[in-house]
TIVO-2410 file (N, C-alpha, C; in nm, 3 decimals):
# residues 105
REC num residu      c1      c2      c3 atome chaine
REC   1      X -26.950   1.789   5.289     N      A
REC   1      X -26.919   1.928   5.275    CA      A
REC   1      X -26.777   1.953   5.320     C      A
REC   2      X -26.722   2.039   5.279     N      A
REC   2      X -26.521   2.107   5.289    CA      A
REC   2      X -26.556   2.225   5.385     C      A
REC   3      X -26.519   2.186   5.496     N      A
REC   3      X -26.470   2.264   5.561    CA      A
REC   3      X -26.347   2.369   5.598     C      A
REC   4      X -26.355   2.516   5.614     N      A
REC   4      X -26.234   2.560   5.546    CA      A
REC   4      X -26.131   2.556   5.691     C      A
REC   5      X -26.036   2.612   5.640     N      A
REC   5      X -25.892   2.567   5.761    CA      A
REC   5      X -25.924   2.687   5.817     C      A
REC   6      X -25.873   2.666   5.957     N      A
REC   6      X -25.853   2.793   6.003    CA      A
REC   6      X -25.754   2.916   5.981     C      A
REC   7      X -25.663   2.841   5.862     N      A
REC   7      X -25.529   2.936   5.799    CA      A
REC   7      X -25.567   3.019   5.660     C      A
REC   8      X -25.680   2.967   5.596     N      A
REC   8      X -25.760   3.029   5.496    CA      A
REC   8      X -25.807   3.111   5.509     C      A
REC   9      X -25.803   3.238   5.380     N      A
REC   9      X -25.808   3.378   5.431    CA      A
REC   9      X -25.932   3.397   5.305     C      A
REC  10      X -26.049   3.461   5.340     N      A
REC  10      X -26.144   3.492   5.234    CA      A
REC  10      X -26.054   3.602   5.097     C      A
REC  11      X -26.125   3.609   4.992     N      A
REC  11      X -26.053   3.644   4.880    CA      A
REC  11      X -26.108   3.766   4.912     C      A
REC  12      X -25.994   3.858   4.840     N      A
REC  12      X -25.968   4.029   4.874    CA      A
REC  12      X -26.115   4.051   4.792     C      A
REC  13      X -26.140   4.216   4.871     N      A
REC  13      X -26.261   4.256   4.780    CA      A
REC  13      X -26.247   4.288   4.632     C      A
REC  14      X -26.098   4.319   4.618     N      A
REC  14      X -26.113   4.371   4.462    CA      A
REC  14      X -26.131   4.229   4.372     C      A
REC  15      X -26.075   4.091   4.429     N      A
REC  15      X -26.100   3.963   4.330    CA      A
REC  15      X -26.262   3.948   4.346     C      A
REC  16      X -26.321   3.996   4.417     N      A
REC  16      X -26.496   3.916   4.422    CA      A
REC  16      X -26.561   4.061   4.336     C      A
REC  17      X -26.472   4.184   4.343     N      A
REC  17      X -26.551   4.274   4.264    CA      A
REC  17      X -26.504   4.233   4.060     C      A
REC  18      X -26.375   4.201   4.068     N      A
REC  18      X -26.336   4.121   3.966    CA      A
REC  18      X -26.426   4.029   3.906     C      A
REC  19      X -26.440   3.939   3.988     N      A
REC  19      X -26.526   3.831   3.981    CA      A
REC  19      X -26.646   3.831   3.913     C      A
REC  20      X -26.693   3.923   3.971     N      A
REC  20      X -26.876   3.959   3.955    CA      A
REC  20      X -26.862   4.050   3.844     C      A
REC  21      X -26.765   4.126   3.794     N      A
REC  21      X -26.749   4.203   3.627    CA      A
REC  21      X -26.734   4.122   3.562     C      A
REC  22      X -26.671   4.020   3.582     N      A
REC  22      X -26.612   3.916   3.479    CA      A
REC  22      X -26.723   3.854   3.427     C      A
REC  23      X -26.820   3.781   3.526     N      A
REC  23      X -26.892   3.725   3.494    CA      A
REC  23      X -27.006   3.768   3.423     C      A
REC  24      X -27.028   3.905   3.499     N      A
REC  24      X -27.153   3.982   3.415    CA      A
REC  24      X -27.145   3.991   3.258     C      A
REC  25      X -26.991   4.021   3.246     N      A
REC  25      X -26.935   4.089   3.137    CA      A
REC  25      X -26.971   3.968   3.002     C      A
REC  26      X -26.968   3.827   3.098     N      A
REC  26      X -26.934   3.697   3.026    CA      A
REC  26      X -27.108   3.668   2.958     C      A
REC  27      X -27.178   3.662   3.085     N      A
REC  27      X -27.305   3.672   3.058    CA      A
REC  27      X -27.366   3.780   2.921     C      A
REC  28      X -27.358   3.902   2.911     N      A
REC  28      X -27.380   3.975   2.820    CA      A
REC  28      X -27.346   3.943   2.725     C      A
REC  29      X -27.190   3.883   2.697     N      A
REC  29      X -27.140   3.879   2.579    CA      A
REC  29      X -27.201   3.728   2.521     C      A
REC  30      X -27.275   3.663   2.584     N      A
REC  30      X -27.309   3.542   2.557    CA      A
REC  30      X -27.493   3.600   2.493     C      A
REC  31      X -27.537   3.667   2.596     N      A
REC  31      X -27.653   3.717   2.573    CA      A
REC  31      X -27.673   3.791   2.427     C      A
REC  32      X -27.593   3.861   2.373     N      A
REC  32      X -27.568   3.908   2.257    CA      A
REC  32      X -27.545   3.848   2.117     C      A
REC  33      X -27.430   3.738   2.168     N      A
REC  33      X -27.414   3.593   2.034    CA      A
REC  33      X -27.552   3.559   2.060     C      A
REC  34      X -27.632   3.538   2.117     N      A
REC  34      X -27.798   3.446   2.101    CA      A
REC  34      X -27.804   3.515   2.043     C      A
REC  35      X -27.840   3.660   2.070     N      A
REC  35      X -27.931   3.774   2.018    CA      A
REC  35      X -27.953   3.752   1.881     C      A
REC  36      X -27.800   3.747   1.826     N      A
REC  36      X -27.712   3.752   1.704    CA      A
REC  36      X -27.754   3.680   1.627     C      A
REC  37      X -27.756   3.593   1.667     N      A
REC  37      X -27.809   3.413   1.598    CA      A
REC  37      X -27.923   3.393   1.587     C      A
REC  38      X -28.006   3.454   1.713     N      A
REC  38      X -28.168   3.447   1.670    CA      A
REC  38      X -28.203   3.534   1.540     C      A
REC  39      X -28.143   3.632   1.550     N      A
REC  39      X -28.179   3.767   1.449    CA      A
REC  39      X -28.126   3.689   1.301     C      A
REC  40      X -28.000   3.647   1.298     N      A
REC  40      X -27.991   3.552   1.135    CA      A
REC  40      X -28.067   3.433   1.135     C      A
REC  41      X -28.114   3.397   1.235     N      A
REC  41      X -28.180   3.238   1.211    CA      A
REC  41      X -28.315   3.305   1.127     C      A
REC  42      X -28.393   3.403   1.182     N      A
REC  42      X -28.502   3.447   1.147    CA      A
REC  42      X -28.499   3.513   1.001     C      A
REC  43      X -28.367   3.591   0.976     N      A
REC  43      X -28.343   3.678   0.885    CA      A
REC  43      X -28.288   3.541   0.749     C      A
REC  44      X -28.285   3.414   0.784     N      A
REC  44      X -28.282   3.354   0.681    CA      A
REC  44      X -28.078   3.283   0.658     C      A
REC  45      X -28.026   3.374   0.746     N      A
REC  45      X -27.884   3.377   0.726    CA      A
REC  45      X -27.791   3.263   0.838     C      A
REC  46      X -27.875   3.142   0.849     N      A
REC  46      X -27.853   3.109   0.943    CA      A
REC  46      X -27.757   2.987   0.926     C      A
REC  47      X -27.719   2.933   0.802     N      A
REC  47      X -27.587   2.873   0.736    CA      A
REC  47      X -27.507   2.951   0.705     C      A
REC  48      X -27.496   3.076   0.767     N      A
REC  48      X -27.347   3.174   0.754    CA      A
REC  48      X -27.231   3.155   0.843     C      A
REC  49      X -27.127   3.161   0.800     N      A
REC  49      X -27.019   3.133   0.871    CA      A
REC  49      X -26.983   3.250   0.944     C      A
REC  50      X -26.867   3.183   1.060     N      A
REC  50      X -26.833   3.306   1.099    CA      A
REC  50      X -26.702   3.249   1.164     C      A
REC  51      X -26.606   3.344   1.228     N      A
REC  51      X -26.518   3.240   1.228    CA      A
REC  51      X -26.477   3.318   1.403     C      A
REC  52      X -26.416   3.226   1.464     N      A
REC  52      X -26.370   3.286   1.617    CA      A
REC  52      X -26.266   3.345   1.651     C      A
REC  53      X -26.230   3.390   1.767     N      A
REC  53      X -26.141   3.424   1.778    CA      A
REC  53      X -26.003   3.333   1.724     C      A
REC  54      X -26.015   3.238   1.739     N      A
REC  54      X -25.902   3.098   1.750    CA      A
REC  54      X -25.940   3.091   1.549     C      A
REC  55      X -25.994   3.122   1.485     N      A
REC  55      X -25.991   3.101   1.405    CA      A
REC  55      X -26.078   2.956   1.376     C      A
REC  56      X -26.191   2.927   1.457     N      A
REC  56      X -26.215   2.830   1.378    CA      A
REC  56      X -26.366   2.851   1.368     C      A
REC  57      X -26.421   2.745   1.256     N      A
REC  57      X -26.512   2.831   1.130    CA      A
REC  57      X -26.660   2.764   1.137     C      A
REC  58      X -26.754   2.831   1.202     N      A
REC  58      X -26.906   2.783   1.274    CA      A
REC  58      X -27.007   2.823   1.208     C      A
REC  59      X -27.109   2.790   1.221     N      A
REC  59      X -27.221   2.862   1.169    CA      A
REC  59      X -27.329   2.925   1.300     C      A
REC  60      X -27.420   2.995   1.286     N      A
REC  60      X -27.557   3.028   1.353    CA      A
REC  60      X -27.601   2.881   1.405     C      A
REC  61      X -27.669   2.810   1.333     N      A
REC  61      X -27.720   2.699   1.385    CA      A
REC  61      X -27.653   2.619   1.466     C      A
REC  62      X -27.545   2.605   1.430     N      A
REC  62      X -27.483   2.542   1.491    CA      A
REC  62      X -27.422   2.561   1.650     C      A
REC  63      X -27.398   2.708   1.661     N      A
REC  63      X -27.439   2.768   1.817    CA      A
REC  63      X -27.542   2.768   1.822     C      A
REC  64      X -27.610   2.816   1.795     N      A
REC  64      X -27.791   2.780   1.875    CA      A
REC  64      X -27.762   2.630   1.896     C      A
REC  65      X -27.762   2.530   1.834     N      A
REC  65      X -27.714   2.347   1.880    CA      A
REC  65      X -27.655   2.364   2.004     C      A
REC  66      X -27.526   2.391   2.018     N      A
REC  66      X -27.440   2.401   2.109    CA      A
REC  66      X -27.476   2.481   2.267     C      A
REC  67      X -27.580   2.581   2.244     N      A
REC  67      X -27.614   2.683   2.330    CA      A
REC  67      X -27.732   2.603   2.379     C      A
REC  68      X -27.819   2.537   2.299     N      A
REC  68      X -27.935   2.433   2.338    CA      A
REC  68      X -27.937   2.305   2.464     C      A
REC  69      X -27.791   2.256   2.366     N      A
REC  69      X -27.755   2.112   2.445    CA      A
REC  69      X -27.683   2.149   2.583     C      A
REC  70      X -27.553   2.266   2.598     N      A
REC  70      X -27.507   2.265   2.704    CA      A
REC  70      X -27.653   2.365   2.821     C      A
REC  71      X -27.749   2.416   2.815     N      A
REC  71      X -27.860   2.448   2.891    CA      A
REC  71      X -27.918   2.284   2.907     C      A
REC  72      X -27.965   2.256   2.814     N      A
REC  72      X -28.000   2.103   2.880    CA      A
REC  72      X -27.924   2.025   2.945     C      A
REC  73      X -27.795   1.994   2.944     N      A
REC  73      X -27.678   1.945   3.046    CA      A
REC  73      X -27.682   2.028   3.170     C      A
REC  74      X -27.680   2.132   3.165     N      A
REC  74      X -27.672   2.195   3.295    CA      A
REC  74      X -27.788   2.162   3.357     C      A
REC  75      X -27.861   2.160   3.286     N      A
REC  75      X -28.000   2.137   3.408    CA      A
REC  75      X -28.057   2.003   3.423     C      A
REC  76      X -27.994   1.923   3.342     N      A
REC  76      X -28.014   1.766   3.411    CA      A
REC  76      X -27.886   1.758   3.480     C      A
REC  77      X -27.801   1.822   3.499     N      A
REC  77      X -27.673   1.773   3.634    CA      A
REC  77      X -27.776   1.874   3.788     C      A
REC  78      X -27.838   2.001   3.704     N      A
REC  78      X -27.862   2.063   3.851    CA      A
REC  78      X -28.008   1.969   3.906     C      A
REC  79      X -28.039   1.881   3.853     N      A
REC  79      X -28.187   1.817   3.837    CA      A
REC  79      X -28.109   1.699   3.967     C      A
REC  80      X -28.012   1.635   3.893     N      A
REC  80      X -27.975   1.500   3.939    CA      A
REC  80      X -27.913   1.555   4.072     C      A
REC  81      X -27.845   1.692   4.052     N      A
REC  81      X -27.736   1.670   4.188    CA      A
REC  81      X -27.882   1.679   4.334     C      A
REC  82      X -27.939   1.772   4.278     N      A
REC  82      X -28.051   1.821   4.384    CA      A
REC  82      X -28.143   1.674   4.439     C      A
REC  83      X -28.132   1.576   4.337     N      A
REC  83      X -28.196   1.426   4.378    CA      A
REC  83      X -28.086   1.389   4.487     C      A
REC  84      X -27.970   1.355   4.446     N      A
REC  84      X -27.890   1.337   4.510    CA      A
REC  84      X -27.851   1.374   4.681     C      A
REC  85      X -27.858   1.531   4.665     N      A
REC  85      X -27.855   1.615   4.823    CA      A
REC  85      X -27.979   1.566   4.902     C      A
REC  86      X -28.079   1.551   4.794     N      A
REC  86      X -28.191   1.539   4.898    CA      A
REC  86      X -28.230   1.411   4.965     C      A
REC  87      X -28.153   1.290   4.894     N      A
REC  87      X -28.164   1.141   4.949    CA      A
REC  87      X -28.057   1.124   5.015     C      A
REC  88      X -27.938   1.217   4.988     N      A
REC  88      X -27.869   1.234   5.145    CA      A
REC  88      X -27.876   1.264   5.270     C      A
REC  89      X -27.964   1.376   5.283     N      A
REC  89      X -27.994   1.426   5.395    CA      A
REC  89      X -28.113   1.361   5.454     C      A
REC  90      X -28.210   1.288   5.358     N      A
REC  90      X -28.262   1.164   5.416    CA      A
REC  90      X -28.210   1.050   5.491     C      A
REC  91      X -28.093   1.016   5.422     N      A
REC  91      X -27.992   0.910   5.510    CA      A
REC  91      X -27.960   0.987   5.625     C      A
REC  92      X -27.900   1.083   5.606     N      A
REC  92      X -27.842   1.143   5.722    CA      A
REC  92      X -27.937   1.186   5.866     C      A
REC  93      X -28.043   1.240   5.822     N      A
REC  93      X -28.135   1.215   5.937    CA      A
REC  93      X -28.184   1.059   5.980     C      A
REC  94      X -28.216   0.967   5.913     N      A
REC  94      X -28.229   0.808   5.933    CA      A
REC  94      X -28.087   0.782   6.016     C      A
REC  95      X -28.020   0.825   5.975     N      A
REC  95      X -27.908   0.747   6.085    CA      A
REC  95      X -27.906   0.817   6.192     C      A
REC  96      X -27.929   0.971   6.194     N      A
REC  96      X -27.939   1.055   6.361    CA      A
REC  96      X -28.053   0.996   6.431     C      A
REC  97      X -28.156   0.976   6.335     N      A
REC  97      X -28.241   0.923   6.427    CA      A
REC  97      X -28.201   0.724   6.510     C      A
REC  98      X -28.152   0.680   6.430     N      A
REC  98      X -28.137   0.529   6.442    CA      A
REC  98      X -28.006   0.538   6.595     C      A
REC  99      X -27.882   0.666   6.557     N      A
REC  99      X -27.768   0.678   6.674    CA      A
REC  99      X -27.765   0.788   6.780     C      A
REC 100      X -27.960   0.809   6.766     N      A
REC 100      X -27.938   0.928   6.827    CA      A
REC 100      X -27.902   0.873   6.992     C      A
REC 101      X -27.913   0.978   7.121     N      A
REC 101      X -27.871   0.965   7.254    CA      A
REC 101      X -28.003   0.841   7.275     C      A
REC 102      X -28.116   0.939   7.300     N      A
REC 102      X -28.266   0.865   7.334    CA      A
REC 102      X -28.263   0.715   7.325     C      A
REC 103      X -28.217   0.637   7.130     N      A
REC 103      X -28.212   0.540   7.117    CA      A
REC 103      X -28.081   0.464   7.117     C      A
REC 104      X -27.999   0.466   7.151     N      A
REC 104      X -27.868   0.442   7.166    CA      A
REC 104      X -27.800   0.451   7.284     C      A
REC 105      X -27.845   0.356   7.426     N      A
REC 105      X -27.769   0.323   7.528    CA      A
REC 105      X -27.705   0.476   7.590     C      A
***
């Protein structure tokens, strides 16, 4: 774990009120493209193009793909990291116990 300096200053309230609009804002607008995509997948329109901001040129299905696979990535990294923390803190108590005072001279 990062421990912070003692010269590090927590972030102003208006960046964490920033923060938390941003994200909401991000969330919705993501919540809405599903919406979007479920409603043409169903409605039959779901090889329609559409094109992005950047100009480049997708279909429905193909976000639903994309929206599918990165939820399954996220949750086999949050799957693995949580294996991970938790066979650490197994070590980490095995060794307090192995250097603790009691057993250790």
């Amino acid at each position: 774990m990062t421990k912070r300096n003692a010269s590090s200053t927590p972030p102003s309230r208006l960046m964490m009120v920033g923060a938390w609009v941003g994200g909401i804002a991000s969330v919705g607008g993501l919540v809405a493209m599903v919406l979007i995509a479920i409603d043409k997948l169903n409605t039959g329109h779901g090889l329609d193009t559409y094109r992005t901001k950047w100009m480049v040129q997708d279909n429905w299905i193909g976000f639903i793909v994309f929206v599918v696979v990165t939820t399954v990535v996220v949750l086999a990294a949050a799957i693995i990291g949580w294996f991970q923390r938790r066979n650490e803190q197994r070590e980490v108590q095995q060794l307090q116990a192995k250097y603790s005072e009691g057993h250790h001279g």
